[in-house]
N, CA, C and O atoms as a DFTB+ gen file, in Angstrom:
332 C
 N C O
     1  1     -17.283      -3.805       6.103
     2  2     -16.623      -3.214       4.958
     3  2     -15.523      -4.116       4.414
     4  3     -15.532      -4.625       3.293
     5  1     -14.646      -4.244       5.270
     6  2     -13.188      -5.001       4.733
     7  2     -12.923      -5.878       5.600
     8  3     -13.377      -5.735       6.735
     9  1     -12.231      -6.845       5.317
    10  2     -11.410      -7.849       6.395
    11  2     -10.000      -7.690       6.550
    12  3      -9.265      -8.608       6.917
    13  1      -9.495      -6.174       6.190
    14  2      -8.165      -5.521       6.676
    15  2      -8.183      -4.517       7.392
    16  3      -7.262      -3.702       7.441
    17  1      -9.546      -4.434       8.227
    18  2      -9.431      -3.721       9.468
    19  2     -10.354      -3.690      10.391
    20  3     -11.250      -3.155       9.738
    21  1     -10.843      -3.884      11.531
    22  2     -11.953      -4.273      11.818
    23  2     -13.023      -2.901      12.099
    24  3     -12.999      -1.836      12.715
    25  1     -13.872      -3.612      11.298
    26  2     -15.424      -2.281      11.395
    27  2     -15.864      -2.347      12.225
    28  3     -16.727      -1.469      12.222
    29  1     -15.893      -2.974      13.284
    30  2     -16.405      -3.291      14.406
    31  2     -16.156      -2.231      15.435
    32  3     -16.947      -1.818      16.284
    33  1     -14.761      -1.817      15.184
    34  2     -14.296      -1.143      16.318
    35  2     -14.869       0.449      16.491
    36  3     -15.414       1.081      15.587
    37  1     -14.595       0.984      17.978
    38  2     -15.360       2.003      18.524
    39  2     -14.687       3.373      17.182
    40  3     -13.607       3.499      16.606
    41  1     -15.623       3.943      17.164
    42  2     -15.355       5.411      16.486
    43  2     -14.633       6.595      17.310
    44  3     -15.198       6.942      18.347
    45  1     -13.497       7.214      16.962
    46  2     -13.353       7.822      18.025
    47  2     -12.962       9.335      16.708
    48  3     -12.509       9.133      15.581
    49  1     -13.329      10.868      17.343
    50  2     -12.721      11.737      17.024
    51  2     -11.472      12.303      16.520
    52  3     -10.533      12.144      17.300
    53  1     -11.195      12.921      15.432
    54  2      -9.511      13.302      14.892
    55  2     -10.022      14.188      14.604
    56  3     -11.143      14.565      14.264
    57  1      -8.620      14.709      14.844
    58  2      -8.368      15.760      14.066
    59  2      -7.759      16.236      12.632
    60  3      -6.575      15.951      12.449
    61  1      -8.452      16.939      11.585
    62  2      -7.819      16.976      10.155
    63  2      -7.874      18.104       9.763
    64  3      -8.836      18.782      10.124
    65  1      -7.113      18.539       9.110
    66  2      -6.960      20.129       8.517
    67  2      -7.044      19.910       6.961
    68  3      -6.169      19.407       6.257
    69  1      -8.497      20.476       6.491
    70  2      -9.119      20.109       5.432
    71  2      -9.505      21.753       4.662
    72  3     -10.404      22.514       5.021
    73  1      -8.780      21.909       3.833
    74  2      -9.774      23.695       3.265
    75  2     -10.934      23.591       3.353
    76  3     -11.741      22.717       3.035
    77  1     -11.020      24.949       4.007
    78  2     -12.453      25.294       3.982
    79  2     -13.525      24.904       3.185
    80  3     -14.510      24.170       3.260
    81  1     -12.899      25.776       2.272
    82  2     -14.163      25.233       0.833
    83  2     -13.884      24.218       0.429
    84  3     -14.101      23.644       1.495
    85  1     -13.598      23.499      -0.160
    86  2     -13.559      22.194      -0.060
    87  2     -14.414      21.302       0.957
    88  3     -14.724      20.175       0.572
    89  1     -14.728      21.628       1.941
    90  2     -15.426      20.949       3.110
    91  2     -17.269      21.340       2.709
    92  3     -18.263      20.614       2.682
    93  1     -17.020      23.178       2.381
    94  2     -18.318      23.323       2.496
    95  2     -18.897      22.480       0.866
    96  3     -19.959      21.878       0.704
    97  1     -17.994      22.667       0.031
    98  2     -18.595      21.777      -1.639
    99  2     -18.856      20.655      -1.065
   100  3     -20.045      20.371      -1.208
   101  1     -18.178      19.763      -0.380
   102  2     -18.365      18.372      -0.042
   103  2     -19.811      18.257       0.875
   104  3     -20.583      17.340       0.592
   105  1     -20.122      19.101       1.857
   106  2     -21.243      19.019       2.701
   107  2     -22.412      19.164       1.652
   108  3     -23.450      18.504       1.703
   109  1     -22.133      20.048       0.758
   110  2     -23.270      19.999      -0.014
   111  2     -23.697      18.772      -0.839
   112  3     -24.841      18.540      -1.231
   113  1     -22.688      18.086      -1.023
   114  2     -23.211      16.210      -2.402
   115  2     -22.956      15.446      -1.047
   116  3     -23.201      14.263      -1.286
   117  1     -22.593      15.584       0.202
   118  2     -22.762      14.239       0.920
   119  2     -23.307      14.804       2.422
   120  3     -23.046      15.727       3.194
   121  1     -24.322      13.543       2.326
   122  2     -24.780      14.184       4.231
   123  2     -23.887      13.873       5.118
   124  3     -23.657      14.736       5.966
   125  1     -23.114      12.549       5.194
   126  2     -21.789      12.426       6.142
   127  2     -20.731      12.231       5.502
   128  3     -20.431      11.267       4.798
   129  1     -19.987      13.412       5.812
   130  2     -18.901      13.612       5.282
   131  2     -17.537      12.601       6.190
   132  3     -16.389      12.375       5.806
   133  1     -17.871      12.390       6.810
   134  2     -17.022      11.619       8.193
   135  2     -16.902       9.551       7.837
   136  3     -15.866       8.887       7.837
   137  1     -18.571       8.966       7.541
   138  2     -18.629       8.273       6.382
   139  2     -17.844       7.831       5.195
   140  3     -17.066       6.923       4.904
   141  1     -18.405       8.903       4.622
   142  2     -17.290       9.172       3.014
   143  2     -15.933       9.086       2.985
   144  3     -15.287       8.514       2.107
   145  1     -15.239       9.973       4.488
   146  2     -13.632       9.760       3.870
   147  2     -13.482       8.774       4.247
   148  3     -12.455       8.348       3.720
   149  1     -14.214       7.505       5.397
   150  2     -13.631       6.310       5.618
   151  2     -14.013       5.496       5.103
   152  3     -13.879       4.441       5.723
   153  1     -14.655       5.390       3.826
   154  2     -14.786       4.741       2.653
   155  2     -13.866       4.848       1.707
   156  3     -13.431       3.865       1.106
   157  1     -13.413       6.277       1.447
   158  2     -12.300       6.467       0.548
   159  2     -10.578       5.939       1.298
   160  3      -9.728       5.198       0.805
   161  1     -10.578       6.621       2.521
   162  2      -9.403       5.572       3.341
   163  2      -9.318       4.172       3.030
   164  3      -8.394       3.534       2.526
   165  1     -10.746       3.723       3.526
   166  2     -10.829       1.744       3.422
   167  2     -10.224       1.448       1.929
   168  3      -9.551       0.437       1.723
   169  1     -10.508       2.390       0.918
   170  2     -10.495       1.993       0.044
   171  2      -8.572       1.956      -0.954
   172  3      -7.886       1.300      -1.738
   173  1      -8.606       3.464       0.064
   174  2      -7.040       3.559      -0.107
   175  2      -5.915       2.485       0.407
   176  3      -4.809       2.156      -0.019
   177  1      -6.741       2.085       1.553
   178  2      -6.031       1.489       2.337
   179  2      -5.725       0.030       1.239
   180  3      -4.694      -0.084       0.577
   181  1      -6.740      -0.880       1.243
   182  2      -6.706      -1.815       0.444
   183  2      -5.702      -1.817      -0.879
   184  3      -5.061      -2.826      -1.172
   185  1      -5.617      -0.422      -1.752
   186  2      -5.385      -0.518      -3.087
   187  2      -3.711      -0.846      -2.595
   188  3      -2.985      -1.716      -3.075
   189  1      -3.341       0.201      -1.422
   190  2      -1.789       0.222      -0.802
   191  2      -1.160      -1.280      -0.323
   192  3       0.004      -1.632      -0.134
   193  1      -2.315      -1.933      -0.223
   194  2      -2.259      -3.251       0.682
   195  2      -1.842      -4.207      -1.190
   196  3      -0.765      -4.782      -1.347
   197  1      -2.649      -4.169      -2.038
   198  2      -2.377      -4.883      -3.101
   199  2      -1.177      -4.336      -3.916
   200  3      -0.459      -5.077      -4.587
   201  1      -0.954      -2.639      -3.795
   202  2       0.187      -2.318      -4.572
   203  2       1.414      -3.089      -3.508
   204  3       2.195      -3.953      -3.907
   205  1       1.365      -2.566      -2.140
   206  2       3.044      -3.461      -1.516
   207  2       3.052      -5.171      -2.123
   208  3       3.995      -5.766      -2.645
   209  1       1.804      -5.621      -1.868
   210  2       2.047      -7.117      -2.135
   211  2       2.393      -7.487      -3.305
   212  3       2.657      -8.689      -3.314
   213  1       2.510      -6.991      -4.293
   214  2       2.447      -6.981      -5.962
   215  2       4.236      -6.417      -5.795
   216  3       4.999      -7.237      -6.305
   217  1       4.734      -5.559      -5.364
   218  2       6.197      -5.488      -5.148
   219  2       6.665      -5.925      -4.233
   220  3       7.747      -5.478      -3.852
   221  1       5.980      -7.032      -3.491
   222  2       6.807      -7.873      -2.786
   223  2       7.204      -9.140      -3.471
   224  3       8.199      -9.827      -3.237
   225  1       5.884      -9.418      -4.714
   226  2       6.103     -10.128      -5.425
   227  2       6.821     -10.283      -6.186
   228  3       7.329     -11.391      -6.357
   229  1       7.216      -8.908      -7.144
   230  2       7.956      -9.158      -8.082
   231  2       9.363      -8.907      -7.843
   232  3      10.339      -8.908      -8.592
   233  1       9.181      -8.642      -6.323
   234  2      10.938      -8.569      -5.388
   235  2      11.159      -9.912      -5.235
   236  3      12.148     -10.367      -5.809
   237  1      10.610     -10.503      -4.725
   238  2      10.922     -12.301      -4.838
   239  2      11.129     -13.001      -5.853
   240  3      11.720     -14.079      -5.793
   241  1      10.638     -12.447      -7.020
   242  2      10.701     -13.209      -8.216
   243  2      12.006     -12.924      -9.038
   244  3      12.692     -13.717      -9.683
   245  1      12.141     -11.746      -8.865
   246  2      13.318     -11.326      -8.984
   247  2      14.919     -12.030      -8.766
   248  3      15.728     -12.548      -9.536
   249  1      14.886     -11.718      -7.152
   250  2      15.445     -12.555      -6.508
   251  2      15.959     -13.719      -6.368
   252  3      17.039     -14.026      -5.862
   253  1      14.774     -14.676      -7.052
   254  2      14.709     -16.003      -7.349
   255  2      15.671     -16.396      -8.875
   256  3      16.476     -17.285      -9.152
   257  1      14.976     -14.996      -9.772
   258  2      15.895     -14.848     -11.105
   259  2      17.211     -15.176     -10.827
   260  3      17.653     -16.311     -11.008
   261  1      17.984     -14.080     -10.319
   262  2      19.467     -13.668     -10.059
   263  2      20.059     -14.725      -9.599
   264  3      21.215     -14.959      -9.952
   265  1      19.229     -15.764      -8.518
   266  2      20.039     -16.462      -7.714
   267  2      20.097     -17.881      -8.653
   268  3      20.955     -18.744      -8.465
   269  1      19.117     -17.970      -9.617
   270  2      19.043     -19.183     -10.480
   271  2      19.672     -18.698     -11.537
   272  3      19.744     -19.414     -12.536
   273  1      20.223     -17.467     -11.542
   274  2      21.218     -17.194     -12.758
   275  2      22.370     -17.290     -12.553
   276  3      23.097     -17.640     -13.482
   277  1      22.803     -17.069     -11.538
   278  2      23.969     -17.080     -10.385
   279  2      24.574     -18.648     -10.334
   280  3      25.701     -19.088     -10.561
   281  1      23.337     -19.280      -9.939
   282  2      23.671     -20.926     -10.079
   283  2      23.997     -21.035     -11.687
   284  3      25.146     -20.988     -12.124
   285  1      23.371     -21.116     -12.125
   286  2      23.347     -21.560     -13.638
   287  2      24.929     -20.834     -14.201
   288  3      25.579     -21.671     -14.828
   289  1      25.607     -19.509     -14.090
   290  2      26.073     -19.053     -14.826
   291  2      27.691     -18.852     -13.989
   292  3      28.807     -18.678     -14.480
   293  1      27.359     -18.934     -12.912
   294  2      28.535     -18.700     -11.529
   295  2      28.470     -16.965     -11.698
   296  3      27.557     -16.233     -12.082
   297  1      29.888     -16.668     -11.224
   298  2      29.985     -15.299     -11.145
   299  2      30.797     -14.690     -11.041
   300  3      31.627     -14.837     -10.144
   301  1      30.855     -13.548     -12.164
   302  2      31.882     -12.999     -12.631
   303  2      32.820     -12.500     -11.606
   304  3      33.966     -12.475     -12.056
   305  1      32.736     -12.108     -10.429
   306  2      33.838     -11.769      -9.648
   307  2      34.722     -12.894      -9.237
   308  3      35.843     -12.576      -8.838
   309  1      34.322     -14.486      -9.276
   310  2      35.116     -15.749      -9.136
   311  2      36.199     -16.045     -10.201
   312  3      36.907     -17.044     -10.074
   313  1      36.379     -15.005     -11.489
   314  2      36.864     -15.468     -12.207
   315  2      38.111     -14.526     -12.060
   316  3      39.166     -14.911     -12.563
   317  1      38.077     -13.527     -11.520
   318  2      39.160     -12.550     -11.153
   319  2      39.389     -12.187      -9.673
   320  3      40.081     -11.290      -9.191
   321  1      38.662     -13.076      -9.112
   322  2      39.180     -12.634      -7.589
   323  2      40.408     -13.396      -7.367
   324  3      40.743     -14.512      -7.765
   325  1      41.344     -12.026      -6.213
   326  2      42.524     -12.584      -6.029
   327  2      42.276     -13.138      -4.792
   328  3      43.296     -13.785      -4.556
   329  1      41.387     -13.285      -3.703
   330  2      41.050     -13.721      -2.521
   331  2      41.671     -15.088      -2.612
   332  3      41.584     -15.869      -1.665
């Protein structure tokens, strides 16, 4: 499936508290329902994996802003500090 988690590994039992109906609509459009949500997980999982990295990005870039503005411009507390 993915190379952010390994498929390989053993299957093991959980527990989930899922409404009823909801379970029985779902049994009816899918034969494994057990399948399905770890397709939709894998899939969650990934989108969570590109949304953090995308605000890690634009936290660095950021970062990078301020501190090259900082250089470039100095800073306003140097001009009134009594230190």
């Amino acid at each position: 499936m993915s190379a952010i988690y390994n498929s390989q590994a053993a299957k093991r039992p959980v527990n989930l508290s899922l409404n009823e109906d909801l379970v029985l609509k779902l049994r009816e459009v899918t034969g494994n329902l057990s399948e399905r949500v770890e397709t939709l997980l894998v899939a969650f999982l990934e989108a969570e994996h590109a949304r953090r990295a995308e605000a890690d990005t634009a936290l660095t870039n950021a970062v990078a802003a301020w501190n090259a503005f900082g250089e470039r411009v100095g800073s306003f507390a140097d001009e009134h500090s009594t230190l």
